[in-house]
N, C-alpha and C positions, 0 to 999 in steps of 0.2 A: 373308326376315326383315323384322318393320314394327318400328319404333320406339314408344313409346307418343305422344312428339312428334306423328309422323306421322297417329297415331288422332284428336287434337284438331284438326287441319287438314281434315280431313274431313267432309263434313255427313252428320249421319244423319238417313234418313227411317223411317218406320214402312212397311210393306208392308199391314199391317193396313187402314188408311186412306188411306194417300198421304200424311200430313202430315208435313213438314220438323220434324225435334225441335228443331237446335240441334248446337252441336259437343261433344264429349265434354268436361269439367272435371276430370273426375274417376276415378280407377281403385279399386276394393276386389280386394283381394292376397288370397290363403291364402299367408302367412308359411310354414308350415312346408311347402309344397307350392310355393313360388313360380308358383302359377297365379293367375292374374286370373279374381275372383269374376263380378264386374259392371264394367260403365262406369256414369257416372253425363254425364246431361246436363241442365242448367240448364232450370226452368220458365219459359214466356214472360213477360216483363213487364209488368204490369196497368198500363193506363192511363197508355201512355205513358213509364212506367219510375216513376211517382210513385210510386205506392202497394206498390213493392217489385213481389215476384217470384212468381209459380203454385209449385207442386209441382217440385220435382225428380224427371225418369223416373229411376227405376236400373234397370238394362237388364241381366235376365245373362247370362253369354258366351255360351250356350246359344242364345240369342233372336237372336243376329247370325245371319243367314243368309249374310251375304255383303259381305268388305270388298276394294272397289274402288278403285280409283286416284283417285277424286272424291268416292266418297259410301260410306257405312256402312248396309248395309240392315239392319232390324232389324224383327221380331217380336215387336208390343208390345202388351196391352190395358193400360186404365186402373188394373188391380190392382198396377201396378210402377211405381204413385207412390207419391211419400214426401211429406212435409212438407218442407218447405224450412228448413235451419237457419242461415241469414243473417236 
């Protein structure tokens, strides 16, 4: 059994590319199923952190391949970004 705690400790990388996403922020629930839709993890920060933040990946469970003791591999293209709402 993982914690969701334990899910944000975790770096996810894309397998797709190799690139390091970020740690998960955020989970989307199905309420009436208590299954976890997606994770969400924060876009990188533009210039420094000044100019705010890129896209949020939402990532769905589906697209995890494989969660290990250090990192969250994940299968990702560019269609499972969002807008960032910060």
């Amino acid at each position: 059994m993982i914690r969701a705690s334990d899910l944000a400790m975790r770096e996810v990388i894309n397998t797709t590319d190799g690139r390091r996403l970020g740690n998960i922020v955020d989970v989307e629930l199905d309420l009436s199923t208590g299954k976890i839709l997606a994770v969400v993890v924060p876009g990188q920060a533009k210039a420094f952190g000044i100019f705010g933040r890129g896209d949020d990946y939402v990532i769905p469970w589906e697209n995890i391949k494989k969660i290990g003791e250090d990192v969250i591999l994940v299968e990702l293209s560019d269609r499972y970004m969002r807008r960032s709402t910060r």
